[in-house]
C-alpha positions as CSV (number, residue, x, y, z in Angstrom):
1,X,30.9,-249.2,-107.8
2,X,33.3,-250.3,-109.9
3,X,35.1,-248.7,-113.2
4,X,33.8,-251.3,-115.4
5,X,30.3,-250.3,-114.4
6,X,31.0,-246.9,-115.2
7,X,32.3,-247.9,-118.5
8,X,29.0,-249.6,-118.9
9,X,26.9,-246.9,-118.1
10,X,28.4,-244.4,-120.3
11,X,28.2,-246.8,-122.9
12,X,24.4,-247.4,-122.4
13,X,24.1,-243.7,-122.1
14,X,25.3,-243.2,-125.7
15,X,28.6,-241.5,-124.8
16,X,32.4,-241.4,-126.1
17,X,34.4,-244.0,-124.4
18,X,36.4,-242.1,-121.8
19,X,40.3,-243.3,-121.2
20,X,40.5,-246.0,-118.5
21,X,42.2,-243.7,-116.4
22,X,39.6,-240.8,-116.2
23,X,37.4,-243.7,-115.4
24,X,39.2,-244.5,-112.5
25,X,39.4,-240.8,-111.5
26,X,35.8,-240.8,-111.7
27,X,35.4,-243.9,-109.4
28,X,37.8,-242.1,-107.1
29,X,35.5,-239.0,-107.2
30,X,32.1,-241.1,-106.6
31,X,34.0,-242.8,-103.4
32,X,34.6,-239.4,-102.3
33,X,31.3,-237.5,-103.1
34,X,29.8,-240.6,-100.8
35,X,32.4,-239.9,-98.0
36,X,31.8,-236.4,-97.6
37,X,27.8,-236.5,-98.2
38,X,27.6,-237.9,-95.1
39,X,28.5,-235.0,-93.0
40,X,28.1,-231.8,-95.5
41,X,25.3,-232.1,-98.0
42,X,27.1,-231.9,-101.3
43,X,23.7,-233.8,-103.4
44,X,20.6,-234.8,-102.3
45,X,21.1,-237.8,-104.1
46,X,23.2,-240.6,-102.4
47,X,22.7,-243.6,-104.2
48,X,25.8,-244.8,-106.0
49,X,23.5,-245.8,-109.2
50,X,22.1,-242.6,-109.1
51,X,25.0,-240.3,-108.3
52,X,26.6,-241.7,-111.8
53,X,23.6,-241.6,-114.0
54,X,22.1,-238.2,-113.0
55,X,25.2,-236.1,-112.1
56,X,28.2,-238.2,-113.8
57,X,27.1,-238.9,-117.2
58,X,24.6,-235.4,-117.6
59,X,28.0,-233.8,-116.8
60,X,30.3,-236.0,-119.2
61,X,27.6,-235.0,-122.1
62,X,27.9,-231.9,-121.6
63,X,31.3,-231.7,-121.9
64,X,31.4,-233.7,-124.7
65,X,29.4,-231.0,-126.5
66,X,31.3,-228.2,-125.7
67,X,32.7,-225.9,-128.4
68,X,36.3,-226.6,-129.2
69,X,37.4,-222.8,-128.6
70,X,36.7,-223.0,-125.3
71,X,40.0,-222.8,-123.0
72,X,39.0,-221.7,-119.7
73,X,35.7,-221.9,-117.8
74,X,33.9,-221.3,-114.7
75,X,31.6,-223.4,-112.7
76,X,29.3,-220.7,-111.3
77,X,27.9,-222.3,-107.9
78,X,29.9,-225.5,-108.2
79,X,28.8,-226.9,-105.3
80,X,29.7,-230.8,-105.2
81,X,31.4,-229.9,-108.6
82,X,29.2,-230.4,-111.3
83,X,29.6,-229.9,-113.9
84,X,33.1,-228.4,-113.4
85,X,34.7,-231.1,-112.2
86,X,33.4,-234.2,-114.7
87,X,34.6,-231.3,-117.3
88,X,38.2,-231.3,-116.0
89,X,38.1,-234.7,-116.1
90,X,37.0,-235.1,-119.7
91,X,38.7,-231.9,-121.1
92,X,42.0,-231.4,-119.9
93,X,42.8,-228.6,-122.1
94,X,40.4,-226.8,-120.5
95,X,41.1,-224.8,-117.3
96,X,38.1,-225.0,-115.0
97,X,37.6,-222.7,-112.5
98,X,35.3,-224.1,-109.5
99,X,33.3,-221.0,-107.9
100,X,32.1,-221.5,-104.7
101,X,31.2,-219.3,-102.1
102,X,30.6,-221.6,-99.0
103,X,33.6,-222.8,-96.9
104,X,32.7,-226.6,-96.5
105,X,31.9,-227.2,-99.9
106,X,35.4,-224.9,-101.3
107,X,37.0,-227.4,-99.2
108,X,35.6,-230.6,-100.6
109,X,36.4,-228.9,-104.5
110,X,40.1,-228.3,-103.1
111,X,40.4,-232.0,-101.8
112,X,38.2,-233.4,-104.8
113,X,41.3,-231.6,-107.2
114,X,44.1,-233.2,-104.7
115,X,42.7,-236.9,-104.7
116,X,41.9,-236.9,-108.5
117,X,45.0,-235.0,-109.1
118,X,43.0,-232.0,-111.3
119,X,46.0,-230.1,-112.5
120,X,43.5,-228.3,-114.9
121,X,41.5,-227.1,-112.1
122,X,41.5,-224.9,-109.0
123,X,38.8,-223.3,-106.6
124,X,37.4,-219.9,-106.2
125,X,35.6,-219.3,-102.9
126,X,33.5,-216.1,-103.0
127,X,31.4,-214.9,-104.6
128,X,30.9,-214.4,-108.4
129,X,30.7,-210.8,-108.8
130,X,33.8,-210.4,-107.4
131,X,35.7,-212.1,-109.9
132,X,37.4,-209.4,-111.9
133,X,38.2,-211.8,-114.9
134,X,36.5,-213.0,-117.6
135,X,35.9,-216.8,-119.0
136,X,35.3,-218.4,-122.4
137,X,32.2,-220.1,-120.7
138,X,30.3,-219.9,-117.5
139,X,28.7,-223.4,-116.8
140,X,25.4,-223.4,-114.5
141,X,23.6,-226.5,-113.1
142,X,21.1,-226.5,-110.7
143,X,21.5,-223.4,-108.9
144,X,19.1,-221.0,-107.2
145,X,17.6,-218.3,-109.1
146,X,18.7,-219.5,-112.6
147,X,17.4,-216.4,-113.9
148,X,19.3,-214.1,-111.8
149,X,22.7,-216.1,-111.8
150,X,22.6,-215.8,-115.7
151,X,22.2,-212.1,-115.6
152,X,25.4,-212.1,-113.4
153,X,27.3,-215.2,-115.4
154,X,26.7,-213.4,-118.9
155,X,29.2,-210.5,-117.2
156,X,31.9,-212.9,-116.4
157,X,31.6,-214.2,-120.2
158,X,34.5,-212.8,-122.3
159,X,33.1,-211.4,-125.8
160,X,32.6,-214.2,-128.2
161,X,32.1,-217.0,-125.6
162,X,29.7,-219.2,-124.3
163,X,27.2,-220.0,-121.3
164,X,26.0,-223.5,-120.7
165,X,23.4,-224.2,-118.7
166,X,22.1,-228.0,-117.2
167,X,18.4,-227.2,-116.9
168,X,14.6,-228.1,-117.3
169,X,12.2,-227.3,-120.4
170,X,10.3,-225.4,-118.0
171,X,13.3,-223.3,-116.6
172,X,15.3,-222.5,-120.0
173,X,11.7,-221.1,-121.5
174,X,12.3,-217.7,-118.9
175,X,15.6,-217.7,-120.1
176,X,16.1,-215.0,-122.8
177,X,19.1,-212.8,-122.6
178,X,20.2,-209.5,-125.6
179,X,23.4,-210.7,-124.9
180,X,23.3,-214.7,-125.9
181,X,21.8,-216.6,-128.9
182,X,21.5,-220.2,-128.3
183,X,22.1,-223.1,-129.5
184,X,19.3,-225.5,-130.4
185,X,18.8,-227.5,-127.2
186,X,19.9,-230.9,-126.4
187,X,18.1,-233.6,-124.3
188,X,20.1,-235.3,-122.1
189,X,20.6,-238.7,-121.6
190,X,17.8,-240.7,-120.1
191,X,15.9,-237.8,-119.3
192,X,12.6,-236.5,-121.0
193,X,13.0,-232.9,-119.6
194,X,16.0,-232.3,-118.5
195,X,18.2,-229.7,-121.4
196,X,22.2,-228.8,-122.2
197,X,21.7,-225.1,-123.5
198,X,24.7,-223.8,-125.0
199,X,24.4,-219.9,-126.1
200,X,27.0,-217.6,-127.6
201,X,27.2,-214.2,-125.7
202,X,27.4,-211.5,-128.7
């Protein structure tokens, strides 16, 4: 796929242009999310086409919508990096933290940072909980027990900050937390039920 196709797409998408170069950093990143599907699985999704519209541009709206006091943030269960890594891309004055607790995929984040050159970003590989620092957001996408993992994310959330969450209608009606008042919720692009929920821990 080509850069100018991604240019297209986030244009179609309703987006901010992106600089050419972080465009090319996000071809770079497709080429290598497609070289290393093929022996770990880093998405279920392997079309090109798809990869962009459903991970890529979901991730690049969501961190176009991110408050501005946000300076560092964690990707709680990064797996193939989303949404950390499209958020390093587009926010480089944002430190993103990339948690992941399984080997394979910690060292796919590590060479994903080398080959796009992520100065802003480096890899945790554990778990969560044992993080003894806090965050001015914790980012969640499509991991297990969404429930749960909030209840652990809101205590890596520094007073004041912010959890943002990639998730269905259905999924973000469970979630209610003492802790976090949210944001109206934003469809994301080309979706009809998929939601960017942004909430403010107290």
């Amino acid at each position: 796929m080509t850069a100018a196709e991604i240019e297209s797409a986030i244009a179609n998408a309703g987006l901010a242009a992106l600089p050419s170069g972080v465009v090319s950093r996000f071809q770079t990143y497709l080429e290598l999310l497609q070289k290393w599907n093929a022996h770990l699985n880093l998405t279920a999704i392997r079309e090109p086409e798809e990869i962009l519209h459903r991970h890529f541009i979901e991730c690049i709206f969501a961190a176009q919508r991110l408050p501005a006091d946000i300076h560092t943030l964690l990707d709680f269960g990064s797996g193939g990096g989303f949404p950390g890594v499209p958020i390093a891309l587009c926010c480089p004055e944002i430190r993103v933290t990339l948690g992941e607790s399984q080997a394979r995929k910690a060292a796919f984040l590590r060479e994903a940072i080398r080959a796009l050159n992520l100065a802003n970003a480096e890899v945790f590989q554990g778990r969560v909980e044992t993080l003894e620092r806090t965050f001015d957001a914790v980012a969640l996408r499509a991991v297990d027990k969404m429930q749960e993992a909030c209840g652990t994310a809101i205590e890596k959330i520094a007073p004041g900050g912010y959890l943002v969450l990639l998730a269905t209608g259905e999924t973000s009606e469970s979630l209610q937390f003492d802790q976090i008042s949210w944001c109206p919720p934003a469809l994301l692009p080309e979706s009809t039920r998929r939601l960017l929920l942004i909430g403010r821990r107290s």
